[in-house]
Each structure stands twice: as C-alpha cells, then as structure tokens.
N, C-alpha and C positions, 0 to 999 in steps of 0.2 A: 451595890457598889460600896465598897469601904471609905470606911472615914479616913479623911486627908491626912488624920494625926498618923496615920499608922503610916505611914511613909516616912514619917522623919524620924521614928526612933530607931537607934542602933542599938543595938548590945555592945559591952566597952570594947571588946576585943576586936570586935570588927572595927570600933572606931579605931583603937588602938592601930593595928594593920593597917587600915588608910592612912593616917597620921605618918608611918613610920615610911610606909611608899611612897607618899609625898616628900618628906626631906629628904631621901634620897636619892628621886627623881631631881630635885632640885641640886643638890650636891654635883651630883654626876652632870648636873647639865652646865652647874658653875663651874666645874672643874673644863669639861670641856670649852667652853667658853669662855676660859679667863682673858687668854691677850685680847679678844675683842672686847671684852667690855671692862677692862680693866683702870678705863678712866671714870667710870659712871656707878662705881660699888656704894660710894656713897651715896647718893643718890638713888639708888637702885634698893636700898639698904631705905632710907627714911620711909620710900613710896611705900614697900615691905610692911615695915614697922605701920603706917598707917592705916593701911588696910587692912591686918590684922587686927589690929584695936578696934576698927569699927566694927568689923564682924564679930568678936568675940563682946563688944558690949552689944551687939545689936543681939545675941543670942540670950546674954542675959538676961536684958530685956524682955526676949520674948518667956522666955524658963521663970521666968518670976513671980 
C-alpha cells in the first residue's frame, strides 16, 4: 500500500486547473443565481471569506 502522503501532492498545474474550474463553476453559478440570492451576497461573501482563511491557514499549518 502507499503512503498517505502521496495522495495529497499535486503538481502546480493540475492545482492550477482545479483552482481555475472552481471559480468558474462558481461564477457561472453566481451569475445564474443572482435574483435569488441577491439579498444574502454579503453574507454569503463573509461565510466565503471565512472558510477560505481557515483552510488555507489550516494547510499552512500542516506544509510547515
């Protein structure tokens, strides 16, 4: 069996390519979704922001 490590490395580009699929899954899906959620951006927008933060310091963390 391989070690665990070897599952979580990428190469950049493939991170790269995930990253870029994701903001524009996400775009696309803002755009289609604006009049409904168009009262709750902020909001929607903080929780965003927050959970990015934790994850990208939780990765730090672990990469340190």
């Amino acid at each position: 069996m391989k070690h665990s490590g070897e599952y979580t490395k990428m190469k950049y580009n493939e991170w790269l390519s995930s990253l870029f699929g994701a903001c524009l899954i996400a775009f696309a899906l803002g755009v289609w979704l604006n009049s409904i959620f168009d009262k709750f951006v902020w909001l929607i927008l903080f929780i965003g922001l927050l959970l990015h933060s934790w994850g990208m310091y939780k990765t730090y963390q672990r990469n340190r």
